[in-house]
N, CA, C and O atoms as a Maestro MAE file, in Angstrom:
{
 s_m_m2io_version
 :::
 2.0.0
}

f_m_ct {
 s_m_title
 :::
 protein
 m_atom[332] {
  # First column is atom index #
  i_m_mmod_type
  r_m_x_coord
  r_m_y_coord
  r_m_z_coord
  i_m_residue_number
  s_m_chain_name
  s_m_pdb_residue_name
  s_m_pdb_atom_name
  i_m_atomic_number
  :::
  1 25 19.273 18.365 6.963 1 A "UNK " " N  " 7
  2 3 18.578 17.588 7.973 1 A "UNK " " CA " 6
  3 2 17.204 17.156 7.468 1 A "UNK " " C  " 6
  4 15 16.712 16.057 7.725 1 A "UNK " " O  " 8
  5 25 16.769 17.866 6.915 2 A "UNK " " N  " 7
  6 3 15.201 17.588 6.329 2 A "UNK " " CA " 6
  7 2 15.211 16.651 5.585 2 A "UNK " " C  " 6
  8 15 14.430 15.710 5.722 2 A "UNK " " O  " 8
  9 25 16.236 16.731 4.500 3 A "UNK " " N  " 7
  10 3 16.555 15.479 3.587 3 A "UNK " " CA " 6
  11 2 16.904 14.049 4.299 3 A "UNK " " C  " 6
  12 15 16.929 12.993 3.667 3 A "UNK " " O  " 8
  13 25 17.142 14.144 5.554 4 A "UNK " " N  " 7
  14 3 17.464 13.103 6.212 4 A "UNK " " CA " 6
  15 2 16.349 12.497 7.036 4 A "UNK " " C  " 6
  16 15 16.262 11.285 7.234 4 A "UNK " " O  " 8
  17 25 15.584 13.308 7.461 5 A "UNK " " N  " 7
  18 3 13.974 12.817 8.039 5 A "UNK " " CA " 6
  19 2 13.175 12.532 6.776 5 A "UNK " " C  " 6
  20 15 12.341 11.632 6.879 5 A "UNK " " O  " 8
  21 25 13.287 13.137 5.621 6 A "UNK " " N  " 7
  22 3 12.657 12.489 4.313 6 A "UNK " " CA " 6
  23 2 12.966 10.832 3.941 6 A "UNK " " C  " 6
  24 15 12.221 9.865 3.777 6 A "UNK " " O  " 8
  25 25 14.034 10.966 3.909 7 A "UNK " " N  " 7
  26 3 14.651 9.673 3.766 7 A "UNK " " CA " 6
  27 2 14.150 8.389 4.621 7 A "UNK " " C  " 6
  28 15 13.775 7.309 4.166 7 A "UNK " " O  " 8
  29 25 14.232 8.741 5.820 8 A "UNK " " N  " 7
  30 3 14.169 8.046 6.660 8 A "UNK " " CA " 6
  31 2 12.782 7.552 6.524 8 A "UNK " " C  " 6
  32 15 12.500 6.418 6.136 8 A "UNK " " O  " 8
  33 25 11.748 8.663 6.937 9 A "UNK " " N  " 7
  34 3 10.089 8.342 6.533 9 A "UNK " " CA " 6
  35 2 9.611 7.452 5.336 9 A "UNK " " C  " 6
  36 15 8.626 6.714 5.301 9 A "UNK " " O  " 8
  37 25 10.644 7.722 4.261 10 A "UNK " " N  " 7
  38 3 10.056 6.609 3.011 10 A "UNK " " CA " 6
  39 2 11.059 5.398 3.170 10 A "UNK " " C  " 6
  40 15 10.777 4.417 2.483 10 A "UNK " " O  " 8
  41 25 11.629 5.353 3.572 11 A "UNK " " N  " 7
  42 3 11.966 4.012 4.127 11 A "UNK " " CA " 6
  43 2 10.692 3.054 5.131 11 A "UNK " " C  " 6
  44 15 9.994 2.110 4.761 11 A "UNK " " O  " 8
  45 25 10.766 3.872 6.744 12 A "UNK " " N  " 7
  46 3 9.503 3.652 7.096 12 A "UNK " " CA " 6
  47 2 8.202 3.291 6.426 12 A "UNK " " C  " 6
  48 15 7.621 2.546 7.215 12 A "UNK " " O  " 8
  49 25 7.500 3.456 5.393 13 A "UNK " " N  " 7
  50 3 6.894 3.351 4.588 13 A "UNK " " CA " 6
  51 2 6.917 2.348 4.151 13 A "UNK " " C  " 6
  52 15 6.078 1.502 4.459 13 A "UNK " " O  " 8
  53 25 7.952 2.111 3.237 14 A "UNK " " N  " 7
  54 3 8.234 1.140 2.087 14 A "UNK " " CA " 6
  55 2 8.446 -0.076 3.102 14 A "UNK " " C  " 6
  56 15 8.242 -1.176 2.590 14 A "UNK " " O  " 8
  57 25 8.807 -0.077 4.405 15 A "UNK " " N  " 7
  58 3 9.014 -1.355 4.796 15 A "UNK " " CA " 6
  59 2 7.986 -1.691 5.991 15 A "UNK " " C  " 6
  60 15 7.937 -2.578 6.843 15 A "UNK " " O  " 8
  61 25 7.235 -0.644 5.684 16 A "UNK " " N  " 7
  62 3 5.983 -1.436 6.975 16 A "UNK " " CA " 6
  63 2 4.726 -1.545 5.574 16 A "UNK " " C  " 6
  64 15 3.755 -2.238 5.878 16 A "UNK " " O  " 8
  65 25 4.692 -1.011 4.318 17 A "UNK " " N  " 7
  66 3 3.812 -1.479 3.327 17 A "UNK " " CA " 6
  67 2 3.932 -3.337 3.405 17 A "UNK " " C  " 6
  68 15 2.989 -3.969 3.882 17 A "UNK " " O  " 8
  69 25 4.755 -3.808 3.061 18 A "UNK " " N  " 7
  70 3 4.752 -5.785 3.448 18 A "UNK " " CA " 6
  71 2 4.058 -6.213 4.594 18 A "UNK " " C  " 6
  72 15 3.138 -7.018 4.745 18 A "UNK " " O  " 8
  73 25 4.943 -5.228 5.672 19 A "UNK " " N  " 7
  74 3 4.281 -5.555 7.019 19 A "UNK " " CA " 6
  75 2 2.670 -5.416 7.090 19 A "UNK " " C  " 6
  76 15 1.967 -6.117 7.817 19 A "UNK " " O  " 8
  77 25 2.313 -4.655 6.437 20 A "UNK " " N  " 7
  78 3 0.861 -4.379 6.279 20 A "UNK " " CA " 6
  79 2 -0.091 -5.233 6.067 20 A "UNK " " C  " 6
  80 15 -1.189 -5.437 6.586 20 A "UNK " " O  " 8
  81 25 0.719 -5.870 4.916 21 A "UNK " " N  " 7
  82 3 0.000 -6.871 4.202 21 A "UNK " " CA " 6
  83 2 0.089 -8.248 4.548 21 A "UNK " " C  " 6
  84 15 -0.565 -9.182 4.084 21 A "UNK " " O  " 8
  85 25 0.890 -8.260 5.332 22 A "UNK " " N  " 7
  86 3 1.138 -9.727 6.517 22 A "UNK " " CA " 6
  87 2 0.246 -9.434 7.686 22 A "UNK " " C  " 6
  88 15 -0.546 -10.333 7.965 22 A "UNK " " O  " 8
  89 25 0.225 -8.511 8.315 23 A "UNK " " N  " 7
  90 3 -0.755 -8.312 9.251 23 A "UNK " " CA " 6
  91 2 -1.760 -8.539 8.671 23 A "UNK " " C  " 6
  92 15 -2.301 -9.529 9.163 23 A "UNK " " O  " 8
  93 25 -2.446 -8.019 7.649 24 A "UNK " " N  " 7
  94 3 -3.706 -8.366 7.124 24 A "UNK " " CA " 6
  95 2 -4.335 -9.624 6.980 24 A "UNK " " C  " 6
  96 15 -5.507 -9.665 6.605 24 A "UNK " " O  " 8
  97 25 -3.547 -10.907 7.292 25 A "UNK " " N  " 7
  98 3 -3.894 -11.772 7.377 25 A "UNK " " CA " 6
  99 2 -3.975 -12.463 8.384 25 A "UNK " " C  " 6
  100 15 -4.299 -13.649 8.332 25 A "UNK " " O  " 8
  101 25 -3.629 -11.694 9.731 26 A "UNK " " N  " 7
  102 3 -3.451 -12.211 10.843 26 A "UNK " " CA " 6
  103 2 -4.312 -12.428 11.929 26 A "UNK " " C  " 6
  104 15 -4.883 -11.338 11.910 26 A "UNK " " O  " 8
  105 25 -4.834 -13.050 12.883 27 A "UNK " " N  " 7
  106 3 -5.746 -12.960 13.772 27 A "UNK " " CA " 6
  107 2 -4.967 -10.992 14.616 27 A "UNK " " C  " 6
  108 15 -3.890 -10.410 14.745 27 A "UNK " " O  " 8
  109 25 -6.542 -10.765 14.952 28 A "UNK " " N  " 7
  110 3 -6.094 -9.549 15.068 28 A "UNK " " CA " 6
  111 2 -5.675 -9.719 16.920 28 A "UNK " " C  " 6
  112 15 -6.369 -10.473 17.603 28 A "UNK " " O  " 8
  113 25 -4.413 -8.881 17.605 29 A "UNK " " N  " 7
  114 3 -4.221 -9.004 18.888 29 A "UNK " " CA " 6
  115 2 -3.526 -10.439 18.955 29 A "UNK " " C  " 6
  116 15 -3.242 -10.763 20.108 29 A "UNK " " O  " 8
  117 25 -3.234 -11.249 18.099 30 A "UNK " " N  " 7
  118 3 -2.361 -12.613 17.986 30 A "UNK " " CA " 6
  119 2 -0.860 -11.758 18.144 30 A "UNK " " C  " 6
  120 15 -0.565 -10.567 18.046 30 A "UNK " " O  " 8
  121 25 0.080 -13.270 18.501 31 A "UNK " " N  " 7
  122 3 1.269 -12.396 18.737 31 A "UNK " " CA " 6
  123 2 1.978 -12.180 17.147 31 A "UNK " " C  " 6
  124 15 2.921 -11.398 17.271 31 A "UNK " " O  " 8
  125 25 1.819 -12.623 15.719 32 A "UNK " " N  " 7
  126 3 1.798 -12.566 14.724 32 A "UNK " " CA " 6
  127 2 1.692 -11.704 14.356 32 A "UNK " " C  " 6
  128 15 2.537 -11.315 13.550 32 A "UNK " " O  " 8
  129 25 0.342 -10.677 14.794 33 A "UNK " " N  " 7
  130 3 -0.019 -9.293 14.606 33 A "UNK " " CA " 6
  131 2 0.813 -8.535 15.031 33 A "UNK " " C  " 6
  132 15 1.181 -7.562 14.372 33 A "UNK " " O  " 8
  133 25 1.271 -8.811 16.189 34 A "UNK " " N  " 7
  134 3 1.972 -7.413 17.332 34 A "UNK " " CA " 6
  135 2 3.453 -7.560 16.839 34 A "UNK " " C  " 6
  136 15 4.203 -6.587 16.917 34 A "UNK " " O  " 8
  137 25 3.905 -8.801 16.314 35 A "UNK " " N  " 7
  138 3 5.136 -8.473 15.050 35 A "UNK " " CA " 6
  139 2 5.067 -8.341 13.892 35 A "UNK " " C  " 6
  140 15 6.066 -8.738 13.291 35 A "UNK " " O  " 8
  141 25 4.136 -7.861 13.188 36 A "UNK " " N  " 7
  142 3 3.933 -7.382 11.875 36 A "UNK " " CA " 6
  143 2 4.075 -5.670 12.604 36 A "UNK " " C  " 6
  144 15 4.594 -4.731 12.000 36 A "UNK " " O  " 8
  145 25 3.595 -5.600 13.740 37 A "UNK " " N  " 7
  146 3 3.395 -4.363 13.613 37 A "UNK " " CA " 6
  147 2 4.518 -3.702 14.333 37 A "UNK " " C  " 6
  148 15 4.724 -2.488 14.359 37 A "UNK " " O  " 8
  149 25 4.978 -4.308 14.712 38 A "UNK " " N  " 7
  150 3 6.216 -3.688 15.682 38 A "UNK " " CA " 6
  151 2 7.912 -4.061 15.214 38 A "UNK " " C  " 6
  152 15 8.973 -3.656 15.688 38 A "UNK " " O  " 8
  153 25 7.603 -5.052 14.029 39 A "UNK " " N  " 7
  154 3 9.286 -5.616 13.237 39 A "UNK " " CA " 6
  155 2 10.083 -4.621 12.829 39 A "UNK " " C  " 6
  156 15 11.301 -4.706 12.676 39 A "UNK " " O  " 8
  157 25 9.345 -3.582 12.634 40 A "UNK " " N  " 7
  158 3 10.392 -2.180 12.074 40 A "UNK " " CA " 6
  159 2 10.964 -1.236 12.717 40 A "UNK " " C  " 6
  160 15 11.793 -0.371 12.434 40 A "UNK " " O  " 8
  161 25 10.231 -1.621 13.878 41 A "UNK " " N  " 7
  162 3 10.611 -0.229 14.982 41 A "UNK " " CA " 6
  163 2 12.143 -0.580 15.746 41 A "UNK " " C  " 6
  164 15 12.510 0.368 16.440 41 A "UNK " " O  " 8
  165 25 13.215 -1.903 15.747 42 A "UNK " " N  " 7
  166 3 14.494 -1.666 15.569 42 A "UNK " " CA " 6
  167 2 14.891 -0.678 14.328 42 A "UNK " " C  " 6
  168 15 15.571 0.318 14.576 42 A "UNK " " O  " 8
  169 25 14.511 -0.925 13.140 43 A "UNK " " N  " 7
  170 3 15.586 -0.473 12.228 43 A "UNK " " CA " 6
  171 2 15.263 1.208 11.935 43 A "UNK " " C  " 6
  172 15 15.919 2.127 11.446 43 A "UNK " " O  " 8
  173 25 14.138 1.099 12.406 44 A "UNK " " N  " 7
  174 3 13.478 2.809 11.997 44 A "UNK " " CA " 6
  175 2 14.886 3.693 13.725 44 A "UNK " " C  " 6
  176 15 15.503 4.753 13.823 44 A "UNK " " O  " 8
  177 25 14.764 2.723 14.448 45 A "UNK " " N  " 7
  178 3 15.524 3.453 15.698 45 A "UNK " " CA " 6
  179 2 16.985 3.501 14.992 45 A "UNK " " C  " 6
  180 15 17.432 4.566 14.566 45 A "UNK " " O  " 8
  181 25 17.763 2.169 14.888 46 A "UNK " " N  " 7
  182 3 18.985 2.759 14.235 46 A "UNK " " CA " 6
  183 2 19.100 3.527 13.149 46 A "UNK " " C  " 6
  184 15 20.119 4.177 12.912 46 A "UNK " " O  " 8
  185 25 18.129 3.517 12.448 47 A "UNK " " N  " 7
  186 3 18.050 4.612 11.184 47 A "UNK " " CA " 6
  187 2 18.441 5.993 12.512 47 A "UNK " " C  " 6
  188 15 19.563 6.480 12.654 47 A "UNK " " O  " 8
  189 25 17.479 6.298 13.153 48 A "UNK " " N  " 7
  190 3 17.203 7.542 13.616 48 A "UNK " " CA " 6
  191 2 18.593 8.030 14.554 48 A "UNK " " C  " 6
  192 15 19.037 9.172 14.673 48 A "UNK " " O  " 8
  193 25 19.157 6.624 15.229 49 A "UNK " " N  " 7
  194 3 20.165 7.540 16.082 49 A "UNK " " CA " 6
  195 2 21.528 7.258 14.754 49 A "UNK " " C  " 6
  196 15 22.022 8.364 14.534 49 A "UNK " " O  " 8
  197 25 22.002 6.511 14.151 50 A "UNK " " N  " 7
  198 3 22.963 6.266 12.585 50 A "UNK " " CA " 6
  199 2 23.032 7.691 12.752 50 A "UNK " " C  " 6
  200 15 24.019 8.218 13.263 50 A "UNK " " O  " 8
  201 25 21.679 8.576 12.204 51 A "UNK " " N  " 7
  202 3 21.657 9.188 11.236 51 A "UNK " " CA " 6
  203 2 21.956 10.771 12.294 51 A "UNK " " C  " 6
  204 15 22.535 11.805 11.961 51 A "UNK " " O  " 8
  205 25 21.408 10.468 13.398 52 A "UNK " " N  " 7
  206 3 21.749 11.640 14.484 52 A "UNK " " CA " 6
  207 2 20.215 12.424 13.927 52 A "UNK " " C  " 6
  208 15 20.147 13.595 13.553 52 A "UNK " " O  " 8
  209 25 19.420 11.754 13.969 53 A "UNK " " N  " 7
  210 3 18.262 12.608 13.405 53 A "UNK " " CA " 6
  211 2 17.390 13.619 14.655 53 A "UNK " " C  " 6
  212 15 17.629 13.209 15.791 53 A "UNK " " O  " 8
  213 25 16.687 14.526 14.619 54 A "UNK " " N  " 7
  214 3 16.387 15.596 15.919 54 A "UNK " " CA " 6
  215 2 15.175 14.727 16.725 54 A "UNK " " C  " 6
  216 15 15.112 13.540 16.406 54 A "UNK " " O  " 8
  217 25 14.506 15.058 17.427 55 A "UNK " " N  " 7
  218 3 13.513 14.681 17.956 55 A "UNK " " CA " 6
  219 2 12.344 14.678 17.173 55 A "UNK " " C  " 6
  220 15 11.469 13.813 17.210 55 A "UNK " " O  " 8
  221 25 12.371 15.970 16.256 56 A "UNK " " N  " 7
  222 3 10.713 16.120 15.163 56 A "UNK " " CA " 6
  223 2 10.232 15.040 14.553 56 A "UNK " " C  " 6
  224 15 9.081 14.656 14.348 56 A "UNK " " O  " 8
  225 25 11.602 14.473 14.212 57 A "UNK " " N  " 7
  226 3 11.693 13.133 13.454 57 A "UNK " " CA " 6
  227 2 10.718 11.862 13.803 57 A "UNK " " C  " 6
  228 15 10.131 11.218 12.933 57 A "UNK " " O  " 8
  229 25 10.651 11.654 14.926 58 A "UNK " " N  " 7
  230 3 10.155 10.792 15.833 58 A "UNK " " CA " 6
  231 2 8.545 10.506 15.153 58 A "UNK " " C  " 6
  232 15 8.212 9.403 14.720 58 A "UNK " " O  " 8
  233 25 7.543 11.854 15.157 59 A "UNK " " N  " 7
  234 3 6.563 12.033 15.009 59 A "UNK " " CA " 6
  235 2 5.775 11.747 13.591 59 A "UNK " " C  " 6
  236 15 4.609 11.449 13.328 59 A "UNK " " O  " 8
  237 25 7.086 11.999 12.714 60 A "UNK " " N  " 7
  238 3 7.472 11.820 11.512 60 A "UNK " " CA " 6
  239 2 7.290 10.610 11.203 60 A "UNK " " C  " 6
  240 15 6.312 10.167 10.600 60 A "UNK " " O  " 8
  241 25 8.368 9.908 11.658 61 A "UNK " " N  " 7
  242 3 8.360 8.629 10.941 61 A "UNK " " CA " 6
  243 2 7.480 7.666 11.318 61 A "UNK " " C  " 6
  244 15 7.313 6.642 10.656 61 A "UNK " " O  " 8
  245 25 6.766 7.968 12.568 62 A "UNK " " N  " 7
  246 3 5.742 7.175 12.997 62 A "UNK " " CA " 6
  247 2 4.654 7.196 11.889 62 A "UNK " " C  " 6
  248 15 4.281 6.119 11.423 62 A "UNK " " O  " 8
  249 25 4.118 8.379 11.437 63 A "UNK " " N  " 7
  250 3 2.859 8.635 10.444 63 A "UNK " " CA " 6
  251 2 3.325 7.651 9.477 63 A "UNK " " C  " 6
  252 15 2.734 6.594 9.257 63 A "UNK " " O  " 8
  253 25 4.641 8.106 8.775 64 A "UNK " " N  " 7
  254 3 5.123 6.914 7.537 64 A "UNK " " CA " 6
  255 2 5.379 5.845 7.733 64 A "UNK " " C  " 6
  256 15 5.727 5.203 6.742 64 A "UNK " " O  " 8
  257 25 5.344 5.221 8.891 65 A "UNK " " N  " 7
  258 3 5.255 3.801 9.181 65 A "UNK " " CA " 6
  259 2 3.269 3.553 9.690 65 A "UNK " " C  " 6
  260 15 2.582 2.687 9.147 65 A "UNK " " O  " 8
  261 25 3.038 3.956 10.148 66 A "UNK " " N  " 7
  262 3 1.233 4.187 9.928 66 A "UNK " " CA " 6
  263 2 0.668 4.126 8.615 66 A "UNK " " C  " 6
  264 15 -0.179 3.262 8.387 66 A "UNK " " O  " 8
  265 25 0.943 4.750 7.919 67 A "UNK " " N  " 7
  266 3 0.614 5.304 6.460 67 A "UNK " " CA " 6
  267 2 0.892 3.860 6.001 67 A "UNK " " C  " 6
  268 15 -0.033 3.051 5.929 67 A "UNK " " O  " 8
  269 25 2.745 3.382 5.548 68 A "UNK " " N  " 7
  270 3 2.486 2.513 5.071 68 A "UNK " " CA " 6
  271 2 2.232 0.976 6.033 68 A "UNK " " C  " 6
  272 15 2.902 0.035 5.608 68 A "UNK " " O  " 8
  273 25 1.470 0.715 7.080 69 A "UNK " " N  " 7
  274 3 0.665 -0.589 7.740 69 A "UNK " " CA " 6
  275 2 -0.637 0.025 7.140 69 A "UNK " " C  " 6
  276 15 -1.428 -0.896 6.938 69 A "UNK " " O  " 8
  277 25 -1.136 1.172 6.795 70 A "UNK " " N  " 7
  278 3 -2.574 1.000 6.190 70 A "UNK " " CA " 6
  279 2 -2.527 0.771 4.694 70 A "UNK " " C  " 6
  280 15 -3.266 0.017 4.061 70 A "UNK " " O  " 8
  281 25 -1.492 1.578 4.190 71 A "UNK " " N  " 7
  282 3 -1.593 0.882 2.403 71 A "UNK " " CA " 6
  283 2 -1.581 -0.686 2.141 71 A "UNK " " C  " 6
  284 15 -2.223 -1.420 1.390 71 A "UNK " " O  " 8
  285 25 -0.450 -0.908 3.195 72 A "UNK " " N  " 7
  286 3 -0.090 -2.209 3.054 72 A "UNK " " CA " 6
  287 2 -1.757 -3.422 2.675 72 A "UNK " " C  " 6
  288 15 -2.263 -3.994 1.710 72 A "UNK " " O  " 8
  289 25 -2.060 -3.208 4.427 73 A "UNK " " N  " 7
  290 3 -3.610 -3.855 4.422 73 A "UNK " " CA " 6
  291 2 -4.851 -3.358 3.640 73 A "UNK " " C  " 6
  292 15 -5.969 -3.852 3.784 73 A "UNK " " O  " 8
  293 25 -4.581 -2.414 2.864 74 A "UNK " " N  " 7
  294 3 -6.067 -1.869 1.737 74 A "UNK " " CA " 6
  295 2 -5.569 -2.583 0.615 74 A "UNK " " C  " 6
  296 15 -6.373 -3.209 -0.075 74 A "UNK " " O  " 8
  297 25 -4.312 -2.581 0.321 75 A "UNK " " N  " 7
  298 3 -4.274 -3.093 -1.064 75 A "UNK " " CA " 6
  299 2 -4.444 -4.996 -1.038 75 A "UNK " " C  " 6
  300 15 -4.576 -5.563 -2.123 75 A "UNK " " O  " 8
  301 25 -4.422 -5.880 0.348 76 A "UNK " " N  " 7
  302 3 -4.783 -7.012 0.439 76 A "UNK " " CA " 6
  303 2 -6.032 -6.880 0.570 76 A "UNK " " C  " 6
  304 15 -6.613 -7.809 0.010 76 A "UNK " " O  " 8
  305 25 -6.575 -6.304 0.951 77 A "UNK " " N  " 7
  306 3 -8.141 -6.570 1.119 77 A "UNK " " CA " 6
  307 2 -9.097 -6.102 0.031 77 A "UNK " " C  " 6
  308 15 -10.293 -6.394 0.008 77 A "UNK " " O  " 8
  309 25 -8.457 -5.337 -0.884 78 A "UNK " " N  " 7
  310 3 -8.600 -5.412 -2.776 78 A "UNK " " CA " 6
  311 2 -8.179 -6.673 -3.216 78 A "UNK " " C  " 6
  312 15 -8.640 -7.271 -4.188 78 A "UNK " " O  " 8
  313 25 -7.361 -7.028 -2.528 79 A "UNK " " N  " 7
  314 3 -6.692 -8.197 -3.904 79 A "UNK " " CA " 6
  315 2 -8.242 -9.297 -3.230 79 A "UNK " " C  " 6
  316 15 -9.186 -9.827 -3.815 79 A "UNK " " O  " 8
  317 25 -7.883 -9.241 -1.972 80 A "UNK " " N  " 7
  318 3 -8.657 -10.290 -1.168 80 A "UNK " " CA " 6
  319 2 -10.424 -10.591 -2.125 80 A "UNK " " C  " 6
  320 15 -10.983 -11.555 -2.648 80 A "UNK " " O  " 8
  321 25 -10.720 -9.165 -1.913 81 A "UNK " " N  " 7
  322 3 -11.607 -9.086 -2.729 81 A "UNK " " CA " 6
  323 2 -12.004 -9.309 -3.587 81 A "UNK " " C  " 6
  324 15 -13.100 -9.817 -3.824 81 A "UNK " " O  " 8
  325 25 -10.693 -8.774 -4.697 82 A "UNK " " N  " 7
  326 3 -11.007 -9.278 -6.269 82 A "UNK " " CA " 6
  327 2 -11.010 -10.793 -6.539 82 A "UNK " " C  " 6
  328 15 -11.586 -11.331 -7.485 82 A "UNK " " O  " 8
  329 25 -10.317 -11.389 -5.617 83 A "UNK " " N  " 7
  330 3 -10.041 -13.032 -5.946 83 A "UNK " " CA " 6
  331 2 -11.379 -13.505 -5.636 83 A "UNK " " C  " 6
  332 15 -11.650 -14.701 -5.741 83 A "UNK " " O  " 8
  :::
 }
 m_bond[331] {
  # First column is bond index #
  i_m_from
  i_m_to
  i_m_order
  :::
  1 1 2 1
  2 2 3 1
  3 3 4 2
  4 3 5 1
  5 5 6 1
  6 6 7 1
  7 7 8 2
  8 7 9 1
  9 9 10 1
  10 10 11 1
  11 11 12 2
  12 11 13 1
  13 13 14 1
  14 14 15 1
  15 15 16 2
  16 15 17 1
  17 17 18 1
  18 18 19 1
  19 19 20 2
  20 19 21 1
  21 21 22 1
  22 22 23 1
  23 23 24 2
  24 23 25 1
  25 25 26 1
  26 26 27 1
  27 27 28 2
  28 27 29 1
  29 29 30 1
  30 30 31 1
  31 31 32 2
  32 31 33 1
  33 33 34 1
  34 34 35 1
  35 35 36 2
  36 35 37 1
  37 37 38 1
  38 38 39 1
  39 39 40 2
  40 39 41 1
  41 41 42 1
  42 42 43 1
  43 43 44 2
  44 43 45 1
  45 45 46 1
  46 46 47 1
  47 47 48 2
  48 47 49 1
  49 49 50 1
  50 50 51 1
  51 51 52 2
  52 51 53 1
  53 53 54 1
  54 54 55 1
  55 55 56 2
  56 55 57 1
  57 57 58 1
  58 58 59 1
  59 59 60 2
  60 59 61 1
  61 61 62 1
  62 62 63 1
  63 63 64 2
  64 63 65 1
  65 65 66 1
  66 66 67 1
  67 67 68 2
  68 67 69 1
  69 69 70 1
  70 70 71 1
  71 71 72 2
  72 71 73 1
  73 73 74 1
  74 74 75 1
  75 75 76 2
  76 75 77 1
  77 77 78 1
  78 78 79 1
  79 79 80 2
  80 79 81 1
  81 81 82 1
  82 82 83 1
  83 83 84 2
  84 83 85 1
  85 85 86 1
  86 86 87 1
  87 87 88 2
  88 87 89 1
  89 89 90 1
  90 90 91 1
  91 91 92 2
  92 91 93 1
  93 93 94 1
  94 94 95 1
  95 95 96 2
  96 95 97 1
  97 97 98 1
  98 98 99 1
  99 99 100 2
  100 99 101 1
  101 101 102 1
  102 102 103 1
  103 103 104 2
  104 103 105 1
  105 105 106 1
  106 106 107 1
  107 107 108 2
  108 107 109 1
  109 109 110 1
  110 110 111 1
  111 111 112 2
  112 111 113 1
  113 113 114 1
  114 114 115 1
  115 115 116 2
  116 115 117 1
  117 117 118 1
  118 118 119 1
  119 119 120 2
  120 119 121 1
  121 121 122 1
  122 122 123 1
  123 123 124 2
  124 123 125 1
  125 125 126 1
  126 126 127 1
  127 127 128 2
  128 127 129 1
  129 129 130 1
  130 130 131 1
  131 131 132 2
  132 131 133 1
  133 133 134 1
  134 134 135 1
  135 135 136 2
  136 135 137 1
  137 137 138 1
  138 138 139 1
  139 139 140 2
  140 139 141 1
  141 141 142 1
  142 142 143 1
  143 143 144 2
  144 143 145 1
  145 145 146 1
  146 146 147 1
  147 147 148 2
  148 147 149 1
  149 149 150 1
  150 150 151 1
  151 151 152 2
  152 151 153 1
  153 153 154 1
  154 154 155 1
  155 155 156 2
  156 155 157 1
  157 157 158 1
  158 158 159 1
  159 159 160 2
  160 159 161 1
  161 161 162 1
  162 162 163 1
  163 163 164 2
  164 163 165 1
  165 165 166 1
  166 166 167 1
  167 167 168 2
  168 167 169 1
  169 169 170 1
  170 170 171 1
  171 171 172 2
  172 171 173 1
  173 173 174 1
  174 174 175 1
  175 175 176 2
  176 175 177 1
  177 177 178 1
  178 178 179 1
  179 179 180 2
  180 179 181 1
  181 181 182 1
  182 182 183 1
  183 183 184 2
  184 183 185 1
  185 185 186 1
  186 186 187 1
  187 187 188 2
  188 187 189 1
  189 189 190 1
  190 190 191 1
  191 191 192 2
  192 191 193 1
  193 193 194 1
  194 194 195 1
  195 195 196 2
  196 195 197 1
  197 197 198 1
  198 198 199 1
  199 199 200 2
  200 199 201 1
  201 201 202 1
  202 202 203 1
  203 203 204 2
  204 203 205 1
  205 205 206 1
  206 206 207 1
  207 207 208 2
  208 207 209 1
  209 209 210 1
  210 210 211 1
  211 211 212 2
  212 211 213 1
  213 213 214 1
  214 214 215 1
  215 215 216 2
  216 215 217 1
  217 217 218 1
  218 218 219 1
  219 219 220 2
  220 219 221 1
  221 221 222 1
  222 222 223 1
  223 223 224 2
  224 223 225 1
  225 225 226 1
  226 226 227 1
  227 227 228 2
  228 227 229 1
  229 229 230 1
  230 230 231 1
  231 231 232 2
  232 231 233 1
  233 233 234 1
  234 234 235 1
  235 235 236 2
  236 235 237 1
  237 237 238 1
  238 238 239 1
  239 239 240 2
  240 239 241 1
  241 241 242 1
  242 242 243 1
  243 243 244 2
  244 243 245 1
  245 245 246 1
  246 246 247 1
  247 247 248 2
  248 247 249 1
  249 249 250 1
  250 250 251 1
  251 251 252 2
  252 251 253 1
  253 253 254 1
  254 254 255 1
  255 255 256 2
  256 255 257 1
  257 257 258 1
  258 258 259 1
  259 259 260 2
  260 259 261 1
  261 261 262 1
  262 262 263 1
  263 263 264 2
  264 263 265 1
  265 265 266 1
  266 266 267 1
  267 267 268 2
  268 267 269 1
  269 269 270 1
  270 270 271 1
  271 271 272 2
  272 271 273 1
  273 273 274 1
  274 274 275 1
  275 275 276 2
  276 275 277 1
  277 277 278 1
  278 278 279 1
  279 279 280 2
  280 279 281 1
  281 281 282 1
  282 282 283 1
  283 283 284 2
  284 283 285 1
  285 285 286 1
  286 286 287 1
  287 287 288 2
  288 287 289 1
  289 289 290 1
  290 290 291 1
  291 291 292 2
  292 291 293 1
  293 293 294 1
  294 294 295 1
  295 295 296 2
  296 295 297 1
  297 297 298 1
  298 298 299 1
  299 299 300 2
  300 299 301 1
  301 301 302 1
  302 302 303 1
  303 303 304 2
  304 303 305 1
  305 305 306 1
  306 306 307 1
  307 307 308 2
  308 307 309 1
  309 309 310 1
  310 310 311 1
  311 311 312 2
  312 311 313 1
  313 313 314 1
  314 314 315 1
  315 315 316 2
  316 315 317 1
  317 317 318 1
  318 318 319 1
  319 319 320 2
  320 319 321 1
  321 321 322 1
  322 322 323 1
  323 323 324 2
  324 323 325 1
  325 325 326 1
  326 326 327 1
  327 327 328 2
  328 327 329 1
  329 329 330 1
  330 330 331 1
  331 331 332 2
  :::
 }
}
């Protein structure tokens, strides 16, 4: 089971890191924003019931979808920067 909330979380991650970086360019509170930030939360749900994952999970994959919407937007606002 653990291996399966692992899984799931770096998924979360890896696919709200883009999202991150699309939001980062967005007027903030635009409806642009509120789907950068919310486009994953279908697939993170069928991930979670697919997979029959417990409730802990929940708490879980939220941080790794957090985690990666902030990598996402630090590493544009480096690039942003460096350019």
């Amino acid at each position: 089971m653990a291996l399966k909330i692992a899984v799931v979380s770096v998924i979360c991650f890896l696919v709200n890191v883009p999202l991150g970086m699309w939001r980062e360019h967005t007027k903030k509170f635009s409806w642009q924003w509120i789907v950068a930030i919310h486009a994953s939360i279908p697939l993170i749900i069928a991930l979670r019931i697919g997979l029959q994952l417990p409730l802990i999970a929940i708490p879980i994959n939220i941080a790794a979808a957090i985690l990666g919407q902030a990598v996402g937007a630090r590493s544009e606002k480096k690039k942003r920067q460096t350019a």
